[in-house]
C-alpha positions as CSV (number, residue, x, y, z in Angstrom):
1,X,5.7,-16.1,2.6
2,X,4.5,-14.8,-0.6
3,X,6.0,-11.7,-2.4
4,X,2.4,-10.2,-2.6
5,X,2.7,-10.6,1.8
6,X,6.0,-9.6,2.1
7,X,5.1,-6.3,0.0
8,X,1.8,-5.6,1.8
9,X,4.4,-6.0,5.2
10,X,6.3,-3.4,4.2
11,X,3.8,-0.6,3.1
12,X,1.5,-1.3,6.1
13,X,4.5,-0.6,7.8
14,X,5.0,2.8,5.7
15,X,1.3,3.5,6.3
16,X,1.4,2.7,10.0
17,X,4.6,4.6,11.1
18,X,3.4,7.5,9.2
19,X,5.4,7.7,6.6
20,X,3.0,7.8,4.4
21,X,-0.2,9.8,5.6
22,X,-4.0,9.1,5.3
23,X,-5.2,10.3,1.7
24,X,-1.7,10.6,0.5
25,X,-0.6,8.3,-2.7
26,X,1.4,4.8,-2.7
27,X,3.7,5.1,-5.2
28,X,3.0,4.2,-8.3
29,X,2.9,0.8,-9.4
30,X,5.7,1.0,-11.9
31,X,8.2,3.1,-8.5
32,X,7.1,0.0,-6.6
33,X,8.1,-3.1,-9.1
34,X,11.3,-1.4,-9.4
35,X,12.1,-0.7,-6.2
36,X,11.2,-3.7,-4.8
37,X,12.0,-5.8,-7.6
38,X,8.6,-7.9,-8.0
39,X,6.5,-8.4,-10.8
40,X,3.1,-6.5,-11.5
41,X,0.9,-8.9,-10.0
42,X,2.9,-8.7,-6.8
43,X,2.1,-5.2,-6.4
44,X,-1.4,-5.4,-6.9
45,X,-1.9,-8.4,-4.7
46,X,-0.3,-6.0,-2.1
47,X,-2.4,-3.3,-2.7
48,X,-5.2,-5.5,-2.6
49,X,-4.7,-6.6,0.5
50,X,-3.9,-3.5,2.2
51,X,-7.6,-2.4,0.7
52,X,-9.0,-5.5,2.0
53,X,-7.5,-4.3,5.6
54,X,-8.9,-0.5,4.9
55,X,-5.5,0.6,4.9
56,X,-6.2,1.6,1.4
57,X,-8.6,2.7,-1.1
58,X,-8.3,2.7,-4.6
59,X,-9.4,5.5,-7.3
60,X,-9.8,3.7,-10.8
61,X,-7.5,5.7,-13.2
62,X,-5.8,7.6,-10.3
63,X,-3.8,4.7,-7.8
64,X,-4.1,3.6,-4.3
65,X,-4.2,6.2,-1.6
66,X,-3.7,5.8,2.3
67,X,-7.1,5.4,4.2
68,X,-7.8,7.9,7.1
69,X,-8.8,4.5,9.4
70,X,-4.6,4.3,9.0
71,X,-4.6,7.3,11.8
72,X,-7.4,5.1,13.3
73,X,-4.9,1.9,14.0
74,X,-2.1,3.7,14.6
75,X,-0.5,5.2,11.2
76,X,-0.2,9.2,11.1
């Protein structure tokens, strides 16, 4: 499975449990490559995804924040 996947997994699962409510932040791109270990482009394939679900939306300058629809499938 690609790292991009794997990642998305992992913060959907973040998102969906709870830990991470509906217009909170992801952390940052830079706390998740070094967490996780993966390159830039992982991250943002992630986060891309997670958008592409509505798990996500993304402010331009400001990061990727949780979606209320999150509460909506189960998250929150």
């Amino acid at each position: 499975m690609p790292v991009h996947r794997q990642l998305a997994g992992i913060l959907r699962d973040e998102i969906l449990s709870g830990r991470i409510e509906p217009d909170r932040p992801l952390p940052s791109e830079a706390s998740l490559r070094e967490r996780y270990g993966v390159r830039p482009e992982d991250v943002r394939g992630a986060i891309q995804e997670l958008s592409d679900e509505g798990l996500v939306y993304v402010l331009p300058g400001e990061g990727a924040y949780v979606s209320s629809r999150a509460e909506e499938t189960g998250g929150g």
